[in-house]
N, C-alpha and C positions, 0 to 999 in steps of 0.2 A: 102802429108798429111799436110791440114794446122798448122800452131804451135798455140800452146792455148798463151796466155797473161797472166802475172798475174795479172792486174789490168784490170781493164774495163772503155777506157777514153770515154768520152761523145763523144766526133769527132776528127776528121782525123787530123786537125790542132793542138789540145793538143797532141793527140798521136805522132805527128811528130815534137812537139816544145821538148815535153820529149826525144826521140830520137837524136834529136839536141844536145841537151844539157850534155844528159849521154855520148854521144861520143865524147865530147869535141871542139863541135861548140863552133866557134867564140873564141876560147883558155880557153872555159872555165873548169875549175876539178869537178867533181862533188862529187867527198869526198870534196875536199877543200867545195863547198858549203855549202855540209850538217857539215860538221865539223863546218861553222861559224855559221850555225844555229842552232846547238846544242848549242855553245858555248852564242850565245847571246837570246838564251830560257829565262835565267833568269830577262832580260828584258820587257818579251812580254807582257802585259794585262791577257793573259789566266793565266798565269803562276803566276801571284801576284793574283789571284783570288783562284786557289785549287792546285796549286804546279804540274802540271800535265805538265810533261817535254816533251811527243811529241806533245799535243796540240801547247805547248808554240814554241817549234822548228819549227813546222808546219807553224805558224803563222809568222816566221822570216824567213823561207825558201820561202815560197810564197811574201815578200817582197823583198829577193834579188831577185828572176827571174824575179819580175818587172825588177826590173834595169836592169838586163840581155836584156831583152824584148826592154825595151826602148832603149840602145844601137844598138839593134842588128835596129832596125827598123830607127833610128838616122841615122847607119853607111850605110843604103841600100834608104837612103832619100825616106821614104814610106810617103808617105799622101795624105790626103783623096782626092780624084778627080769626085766632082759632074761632074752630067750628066746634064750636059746645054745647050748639041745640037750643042757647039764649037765642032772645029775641035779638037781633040786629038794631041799630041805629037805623032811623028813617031817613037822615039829611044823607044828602045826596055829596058833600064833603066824606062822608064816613067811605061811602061805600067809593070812592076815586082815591081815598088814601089808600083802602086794601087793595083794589089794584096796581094800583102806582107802585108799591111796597112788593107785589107778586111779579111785574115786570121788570123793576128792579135787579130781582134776582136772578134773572136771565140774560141781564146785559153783559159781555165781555168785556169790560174795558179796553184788554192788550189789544182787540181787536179793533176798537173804534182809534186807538192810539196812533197804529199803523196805519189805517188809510187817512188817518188826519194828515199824516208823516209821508205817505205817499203822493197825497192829492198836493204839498207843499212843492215837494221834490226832495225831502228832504230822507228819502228813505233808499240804503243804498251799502245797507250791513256789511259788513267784512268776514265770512263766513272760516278765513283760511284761520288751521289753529297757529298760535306763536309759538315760536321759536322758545325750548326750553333755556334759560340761560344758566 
């Protein structure tokens, strides 16, 4: 029987970078994350516009997983590798950076941000617009 999902990720590459990451790929905690992005919510743009603490989290959650992302792809020397008709690299590093580097590209972040935010509890936006003063 397959298992249902709580979230619904756009593709295979955010579903398995979210997976990565709640499991503690590459050493990372993922309360520790979402704790610094709750913590630094009061920072964000959303959050100095209507006080709306999981937007604002949301928005600092999705910038550390940059960083994460960019490390992770740094540590596994991914990049881009046109198709020029050269011969390729044989080692088998080469050809898991260019993919790594094309999967990459496909991940959502906002996306793995929220169910990180979700799967916490901590997800619970404020949708109503404020009051003009």
């Amino acid at each position: 029987m397959p298992q249902v999902q709580f979230f619904d990720f756009a593709n295979r590459p955010t579903y398995l970078f979210f997976r990565w990451v709640r499991e503690g790929g590459g050493g990372q905690d993922p309360i520790a994350l979402v704790s610094a992005a709750m913590n630094a919510a009061e920072h964000e743009d959303f959050f100095e516009i209507d006080g709306d603490v999981s937007s604002a989290s949301h928005g600092a959650l999705t910038k550390l997983l940059g960083t994460v992302l960019d490390g992770l792809c740094d540590a596994a020397n991914c990049e881009r590798h046109e198709d020029t008709g050269a011969p390729v690299d044989p080692d088998p590093e080469w050809m898991m950076g260019a993919l790594l580097f094309d999967a990459i590209g496909h991940i959502i972040l906002s996306d793995v941000a929220q169910a990180m935010l979700v799967e916490a509890g901590k997800w619970n936006p404020d949708r109503d617009i404020p009051e003009a003063e």
